[in-house]
DRENSE-980178 format. One line per field, with one value per residue (C-alpha): residue number from 1; residue in three letters; y, z negated, x negated. Coordinates in steps of 0.001 Angstrom, whole numbers, plus 500000, padded with zeros to 6 digits. Layout:
N
num <- [NUM / ...] .
residuo <- [ALA / ...] .
yy <- [Y / ...] .
zz <- [Z / ...] .
xx <- [X / ...] .
END
This chain:
301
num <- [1 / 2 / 3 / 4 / 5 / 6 / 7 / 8 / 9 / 10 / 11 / 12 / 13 / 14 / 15 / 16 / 17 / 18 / 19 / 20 / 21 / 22 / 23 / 24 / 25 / 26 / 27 / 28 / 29 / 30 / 31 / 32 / 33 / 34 / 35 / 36 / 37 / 38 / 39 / 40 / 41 / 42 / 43 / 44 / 45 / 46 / 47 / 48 / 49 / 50 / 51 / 52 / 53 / 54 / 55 / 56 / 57 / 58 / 59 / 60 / 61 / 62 / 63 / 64 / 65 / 66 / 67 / 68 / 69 / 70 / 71 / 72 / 73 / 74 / 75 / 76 / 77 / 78 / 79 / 80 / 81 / 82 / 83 / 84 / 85 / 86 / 87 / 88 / 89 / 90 / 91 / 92 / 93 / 94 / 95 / 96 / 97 / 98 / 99 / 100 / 101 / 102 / 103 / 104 / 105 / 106 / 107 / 108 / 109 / 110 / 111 / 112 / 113 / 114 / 115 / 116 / 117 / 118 / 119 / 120 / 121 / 122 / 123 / 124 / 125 / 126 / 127 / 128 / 129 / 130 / 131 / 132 / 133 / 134 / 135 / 136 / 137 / 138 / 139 / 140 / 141 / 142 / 143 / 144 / 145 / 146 / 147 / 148 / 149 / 150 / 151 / 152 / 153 / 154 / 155 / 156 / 157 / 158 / 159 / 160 / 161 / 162 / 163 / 164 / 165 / 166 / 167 / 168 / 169 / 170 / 171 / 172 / 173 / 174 / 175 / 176 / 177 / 178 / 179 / 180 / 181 / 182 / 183 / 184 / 185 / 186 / 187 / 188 / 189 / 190 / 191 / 192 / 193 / 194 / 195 / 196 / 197 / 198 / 199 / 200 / 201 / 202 / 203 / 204 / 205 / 206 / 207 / 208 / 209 / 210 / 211 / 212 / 213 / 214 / 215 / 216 / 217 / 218 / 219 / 220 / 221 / 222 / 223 / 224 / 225 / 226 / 227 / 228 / 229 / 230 / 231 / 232 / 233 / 234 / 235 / 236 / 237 / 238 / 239 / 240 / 241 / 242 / 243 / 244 / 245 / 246 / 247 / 248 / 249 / 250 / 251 / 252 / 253 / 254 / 255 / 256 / 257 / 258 / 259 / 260 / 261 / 262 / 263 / 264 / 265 / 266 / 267 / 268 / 269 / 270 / 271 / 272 / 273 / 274 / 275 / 276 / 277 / 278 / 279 / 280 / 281 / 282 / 283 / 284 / 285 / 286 / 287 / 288 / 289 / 290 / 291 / 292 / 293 / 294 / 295 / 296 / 297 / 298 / 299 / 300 / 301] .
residuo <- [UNK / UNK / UNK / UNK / UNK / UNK / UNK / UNK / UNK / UNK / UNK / UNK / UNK / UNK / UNK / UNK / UNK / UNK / UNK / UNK / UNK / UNK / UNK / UNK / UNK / UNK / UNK / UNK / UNK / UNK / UNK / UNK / UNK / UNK / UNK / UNK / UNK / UNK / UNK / UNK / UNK / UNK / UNK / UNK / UNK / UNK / UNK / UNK / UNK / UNK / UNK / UNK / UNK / UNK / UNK / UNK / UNK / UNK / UNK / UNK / UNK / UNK / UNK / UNK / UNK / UNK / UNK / UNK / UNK / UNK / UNK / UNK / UNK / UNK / UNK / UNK / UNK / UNK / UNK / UNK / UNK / UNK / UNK / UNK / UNK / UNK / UNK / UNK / UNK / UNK / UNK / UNK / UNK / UNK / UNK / UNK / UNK / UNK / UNK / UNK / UNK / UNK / UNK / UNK / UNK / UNK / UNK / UNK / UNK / UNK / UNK / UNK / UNK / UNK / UNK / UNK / UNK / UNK / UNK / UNK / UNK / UNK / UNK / UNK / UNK / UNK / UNK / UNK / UNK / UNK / UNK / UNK / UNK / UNK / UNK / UNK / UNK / UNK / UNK / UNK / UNK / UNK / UNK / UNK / UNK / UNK / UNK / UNK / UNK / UNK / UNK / UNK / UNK / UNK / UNK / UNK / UNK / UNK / UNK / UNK / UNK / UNK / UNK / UNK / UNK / UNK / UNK / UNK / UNK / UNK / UNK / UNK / UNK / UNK / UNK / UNK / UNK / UNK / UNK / UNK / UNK / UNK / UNK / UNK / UNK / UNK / UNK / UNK / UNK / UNK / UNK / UNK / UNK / UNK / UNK / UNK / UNK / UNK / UNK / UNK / UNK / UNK / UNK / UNK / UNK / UNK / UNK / UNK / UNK / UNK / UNK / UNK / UNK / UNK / UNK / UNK / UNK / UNK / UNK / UNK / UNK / UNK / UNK / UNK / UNK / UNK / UNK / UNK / UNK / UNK / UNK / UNK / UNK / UNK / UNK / UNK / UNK / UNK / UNK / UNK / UNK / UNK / UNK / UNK / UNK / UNK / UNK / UNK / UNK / UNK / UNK / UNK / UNK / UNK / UNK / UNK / UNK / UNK / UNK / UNK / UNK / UNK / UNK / UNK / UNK / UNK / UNK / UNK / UNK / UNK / UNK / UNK / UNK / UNK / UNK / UNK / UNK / UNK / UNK / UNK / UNK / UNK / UNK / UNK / UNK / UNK / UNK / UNK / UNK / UNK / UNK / UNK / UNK / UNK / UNK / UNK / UNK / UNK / UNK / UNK / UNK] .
yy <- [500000 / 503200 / 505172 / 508329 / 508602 / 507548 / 510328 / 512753 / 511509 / 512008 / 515441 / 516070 / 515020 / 516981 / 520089 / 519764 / 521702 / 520282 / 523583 / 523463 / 519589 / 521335 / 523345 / 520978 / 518230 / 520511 / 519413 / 521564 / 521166 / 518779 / 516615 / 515956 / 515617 / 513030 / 510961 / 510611 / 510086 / 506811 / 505953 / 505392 / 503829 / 501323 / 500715 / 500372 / 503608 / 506988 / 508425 / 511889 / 513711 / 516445 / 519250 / 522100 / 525366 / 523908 / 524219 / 521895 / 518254 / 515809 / 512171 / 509004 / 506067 / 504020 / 506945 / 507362 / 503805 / 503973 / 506897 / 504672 / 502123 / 504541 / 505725 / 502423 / 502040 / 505124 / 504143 / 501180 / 502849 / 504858 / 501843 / 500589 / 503188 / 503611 / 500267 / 500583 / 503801 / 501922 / 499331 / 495539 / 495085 / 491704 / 492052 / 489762 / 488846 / 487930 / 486721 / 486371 / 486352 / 489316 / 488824 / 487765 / 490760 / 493000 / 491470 / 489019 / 490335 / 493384 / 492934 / 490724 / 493018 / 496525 / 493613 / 492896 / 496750 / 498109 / 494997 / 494559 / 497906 / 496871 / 493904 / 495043 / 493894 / 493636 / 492521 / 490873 / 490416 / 486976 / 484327 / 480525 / 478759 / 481952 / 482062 / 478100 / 479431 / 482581 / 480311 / 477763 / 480285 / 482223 / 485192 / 484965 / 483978 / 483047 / 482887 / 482912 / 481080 / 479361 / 476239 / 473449 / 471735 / 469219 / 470700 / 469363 / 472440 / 473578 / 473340 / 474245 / 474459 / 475439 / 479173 / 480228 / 479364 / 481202 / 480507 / 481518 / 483383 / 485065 / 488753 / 490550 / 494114 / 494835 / 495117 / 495451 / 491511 / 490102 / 489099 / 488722 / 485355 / 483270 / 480588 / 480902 / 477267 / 477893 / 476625 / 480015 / 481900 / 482152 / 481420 / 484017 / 487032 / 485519 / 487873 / 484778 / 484464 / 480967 / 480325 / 477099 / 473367 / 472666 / 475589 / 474724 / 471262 / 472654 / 475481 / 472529 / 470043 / 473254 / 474551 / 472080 / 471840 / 474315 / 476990 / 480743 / 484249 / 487192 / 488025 / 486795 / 488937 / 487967 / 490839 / 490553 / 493913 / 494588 / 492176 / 495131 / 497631 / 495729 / 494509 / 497506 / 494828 / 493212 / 489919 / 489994 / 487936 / 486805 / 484123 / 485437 / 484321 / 486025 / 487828 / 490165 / 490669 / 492018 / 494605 / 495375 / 494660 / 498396 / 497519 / 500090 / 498821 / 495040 / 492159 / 489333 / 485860 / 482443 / 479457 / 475602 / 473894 / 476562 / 475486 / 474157 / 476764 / 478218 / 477290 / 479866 / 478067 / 479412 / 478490 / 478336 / 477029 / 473681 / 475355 / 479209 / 480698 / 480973 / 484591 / 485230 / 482255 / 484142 / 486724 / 483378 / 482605 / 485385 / 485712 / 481835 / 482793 / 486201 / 483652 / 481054 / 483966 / 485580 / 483109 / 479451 / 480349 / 482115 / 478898 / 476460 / 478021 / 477876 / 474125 / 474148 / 472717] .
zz <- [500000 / 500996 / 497483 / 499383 / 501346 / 498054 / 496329 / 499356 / 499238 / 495217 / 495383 / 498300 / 496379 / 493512 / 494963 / 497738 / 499797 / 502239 / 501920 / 497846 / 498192 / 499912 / 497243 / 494516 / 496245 / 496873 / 500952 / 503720 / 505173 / 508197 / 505913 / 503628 / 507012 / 508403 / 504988 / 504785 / 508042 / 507641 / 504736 / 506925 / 509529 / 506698 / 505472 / 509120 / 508547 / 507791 / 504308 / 504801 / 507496 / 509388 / 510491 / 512646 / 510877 / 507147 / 504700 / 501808 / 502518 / 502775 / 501462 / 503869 / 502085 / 502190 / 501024 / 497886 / 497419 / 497569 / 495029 / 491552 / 493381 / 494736 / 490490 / 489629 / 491990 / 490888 / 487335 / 488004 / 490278 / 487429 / 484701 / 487589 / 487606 / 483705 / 483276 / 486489 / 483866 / 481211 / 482425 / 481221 / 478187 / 476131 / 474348 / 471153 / 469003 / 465227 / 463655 / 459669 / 456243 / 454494 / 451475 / 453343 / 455388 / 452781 / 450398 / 451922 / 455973 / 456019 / 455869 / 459073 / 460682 / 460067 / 461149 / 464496 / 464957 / 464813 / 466169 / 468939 / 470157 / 473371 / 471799 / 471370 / 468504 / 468027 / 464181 / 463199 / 459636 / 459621 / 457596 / 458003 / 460303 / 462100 / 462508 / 464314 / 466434 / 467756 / 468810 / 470212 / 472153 / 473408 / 471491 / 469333 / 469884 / 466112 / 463014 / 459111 / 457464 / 453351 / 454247 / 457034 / 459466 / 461924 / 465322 / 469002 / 470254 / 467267 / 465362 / 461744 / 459422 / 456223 / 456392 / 452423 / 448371 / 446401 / 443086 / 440538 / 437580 / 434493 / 434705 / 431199 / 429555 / 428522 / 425037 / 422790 / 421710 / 424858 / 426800 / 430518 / 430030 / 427618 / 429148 / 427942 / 427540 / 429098 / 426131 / 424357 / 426899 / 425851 / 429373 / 427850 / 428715 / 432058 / 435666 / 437201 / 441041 / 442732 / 444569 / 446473 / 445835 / 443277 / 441489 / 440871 / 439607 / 436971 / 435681 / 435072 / 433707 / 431146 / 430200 / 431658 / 434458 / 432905 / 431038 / 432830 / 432504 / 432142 / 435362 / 438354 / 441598 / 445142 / 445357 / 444264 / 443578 / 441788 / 439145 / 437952 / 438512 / 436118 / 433048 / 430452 / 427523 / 425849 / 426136 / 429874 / 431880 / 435567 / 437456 / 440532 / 443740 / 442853 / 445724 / 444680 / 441378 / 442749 / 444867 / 442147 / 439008 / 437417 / 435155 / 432767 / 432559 / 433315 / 432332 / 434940 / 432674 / 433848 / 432771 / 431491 / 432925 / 436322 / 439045 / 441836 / 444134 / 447333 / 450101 / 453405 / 457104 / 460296 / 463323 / 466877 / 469983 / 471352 / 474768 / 474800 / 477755 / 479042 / 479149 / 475669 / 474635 / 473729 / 472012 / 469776 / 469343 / 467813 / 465367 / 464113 / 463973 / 461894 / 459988 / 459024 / 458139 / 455811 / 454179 / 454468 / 453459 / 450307 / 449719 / 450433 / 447912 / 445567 / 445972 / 447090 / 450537] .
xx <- [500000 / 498387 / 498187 / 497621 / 500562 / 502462 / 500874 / 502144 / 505693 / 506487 / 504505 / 507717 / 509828 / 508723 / 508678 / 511132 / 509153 / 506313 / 503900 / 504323 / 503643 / 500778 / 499560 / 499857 / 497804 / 495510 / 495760 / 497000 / 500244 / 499910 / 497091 / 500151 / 502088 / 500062 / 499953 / 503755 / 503496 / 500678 / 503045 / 506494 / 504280 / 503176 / 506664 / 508035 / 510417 / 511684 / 511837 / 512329 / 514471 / 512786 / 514746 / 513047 / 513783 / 515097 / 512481 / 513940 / 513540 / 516537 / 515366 / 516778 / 518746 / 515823 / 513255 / 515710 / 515574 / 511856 / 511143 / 511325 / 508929 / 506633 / 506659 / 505766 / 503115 / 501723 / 501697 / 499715 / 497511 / 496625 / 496303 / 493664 / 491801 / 491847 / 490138 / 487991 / 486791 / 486281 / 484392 / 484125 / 486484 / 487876 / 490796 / 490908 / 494271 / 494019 / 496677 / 496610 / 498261 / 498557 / 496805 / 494080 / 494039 / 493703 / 492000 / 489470 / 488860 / 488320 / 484597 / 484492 / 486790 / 483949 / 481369 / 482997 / 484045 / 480379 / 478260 / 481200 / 482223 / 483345 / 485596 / 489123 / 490405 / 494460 / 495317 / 498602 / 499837 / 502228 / 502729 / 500850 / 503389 / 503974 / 500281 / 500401 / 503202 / 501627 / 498561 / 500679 / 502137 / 498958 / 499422 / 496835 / 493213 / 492055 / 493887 / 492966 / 495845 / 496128 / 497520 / 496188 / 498851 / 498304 / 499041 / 498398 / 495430 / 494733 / 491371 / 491656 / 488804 / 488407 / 486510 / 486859 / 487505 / 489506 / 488704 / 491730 / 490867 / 492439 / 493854 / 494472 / 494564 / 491412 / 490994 / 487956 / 487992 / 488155 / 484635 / 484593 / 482152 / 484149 / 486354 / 489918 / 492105 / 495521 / 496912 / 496062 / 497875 / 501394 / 503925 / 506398 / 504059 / 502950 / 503306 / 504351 / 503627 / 503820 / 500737 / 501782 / 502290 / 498801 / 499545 / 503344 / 501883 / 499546 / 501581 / 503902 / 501737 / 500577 / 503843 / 506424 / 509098 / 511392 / 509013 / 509599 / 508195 / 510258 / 508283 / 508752 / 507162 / 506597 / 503290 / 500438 / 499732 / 502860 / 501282 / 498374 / 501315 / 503462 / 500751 / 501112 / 501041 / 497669 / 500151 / 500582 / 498328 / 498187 / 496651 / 495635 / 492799 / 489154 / 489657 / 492741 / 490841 / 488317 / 489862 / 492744 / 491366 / 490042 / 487232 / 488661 / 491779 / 491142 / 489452 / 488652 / 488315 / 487777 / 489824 / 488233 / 490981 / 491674 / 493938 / 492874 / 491224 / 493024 / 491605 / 491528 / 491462 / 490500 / 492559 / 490944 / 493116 / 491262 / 491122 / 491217 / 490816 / 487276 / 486558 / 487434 / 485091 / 482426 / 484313 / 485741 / 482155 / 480659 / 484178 / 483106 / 479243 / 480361 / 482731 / 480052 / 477807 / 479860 / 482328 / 481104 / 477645 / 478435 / 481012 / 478320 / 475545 / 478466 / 478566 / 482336 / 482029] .
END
């Protein structure tokens, strides 16, 4: 499709006037002439009447037919162009939870950001099984999700331990390096937040099937929002302590009977397409280098 004589037919249009078509284009008269011209030639006929002596033009059926196409064609002749300009680019989707987003990626996302300018990177908060269906679907490239599924296409490995740890007011009796037994912690004052199957089991096997909490939240942070009272406690992932936790108003204990730790998997599709393979690459290198290894030295894996 000749772009030119596109260009020369919407400036018409525009203007409803050949010489301001003219002037706008920057062309003289018959140059914008013989592009409309080129352009009905191309599409094997007229879209614009010519009338000696009328100086407005009068579009054909088929020319007013043609305008919102000849739009369109502009518009992508443009989007062309802008990635023409901006030369070779990879586009990169990441889907993951949000607790993990805030609270344990955000240092591989600044790692990819300035070692990978050119990567664009797209981030989507969703939970684990939305996270398996977004891949499954192609429209994600990796994802970082708390639970492992079997899936056809779908590699999942775990990428990071979340050990679980004590959250209380701080108060001048209470030492960050003792180990507290959870049968000192009374289940009354607990900020109770259900961390997923192992959890359930040994809050249960601690305080039985049908102890509660007078709190129950679904957010995480709402638990350091909510703990005005030297009684409260929380069990939360090391990770949210460590972002949340004030030092002057917290104190981060461990337990000698802790639940089991959460562990964090990366998803990969089995075949991604090939030119985002090295982009995958570098996110698992980056991934091994700043998760597993710390994990490893910790003895965990």
């Amino acid at each position: 499709m000749d772009f030119m004589g596109i260009e020369a037919f919407l400036a018409i249009v525009q203007t409803q006037n050949l010489t301001k078509a003219a002037e706008i284009l920057h062309l003289t008269q018959s140059a914008v002439s013989y592009r409309l011209k080129m352009l009905e030639k191309e599409m094997g006929t007229t879209l614009i009447e010519r009338r000696k002596g009328i100086q407005s033009i009068t579009l054909t059926p088929f020319g007013e037919s043609f305008v919102p196409l000849a739009e369109r064609w502009r518009l992508l002749n443009r989007e062309v162009e802008f990635l023409q300009a901006r030369g070779p680019e990879i586009s990169l989707t990441i889907g993951a939870a949000d607790s993990l987003n805030v609270y344990v990626l955000p240092p591989l996302y600044r790692a990819i950001s300035q070692q990978y300018p050119a990567l664009r990177l797209k981030i989507r908060t969703q939970h684990t099984v939305e996270s398996y269906e977004s891949m499954e679907r192609r429209e994600i490239d990796v994802g970082f999700v708390k639970m492992e599924r079997v899936v056809p296409n779908i590699i999942a490995q775990p990428f990071y331990v979340d050990e679980m740890v004590l959250v209380r007011r701080k108060t001048e009796d209470r030492n960050q390096q003792e180990f507290v037994a959870p049968s000192e912690l009374d289940c009354r004052h607990q900020l109770y937040f259900n961390w997923g199957p192992s959890y359930q089991i040994w809050h249960e096997r601690w305080w039985g099937v049908y102890s509660s909490s007078t709190l129950q939240i679904d957010s995480a942070a709402l638990i350091f929002s909510l703990m005005w009272d030297q009684r409260q406690w929380a069990i939360v992932p090391k990770s949210i302590a460590a972002v949340l936790a004030k030092p002057d108003e917290f104190i981060v204990q461990q337990l000698s009977d802790p639940p089991l730790p959460r562990v964090c998997y990366k998803i990969v599709p089995k075949y991604p397409e090939p030119i985002k393979v090295p982009s995958i690459t570098m996110i698992n290198q980056l991934v091994e280098l700043m998760y597993l290894v710390e994990s490893k030295m910790q003895g965990i894996f």
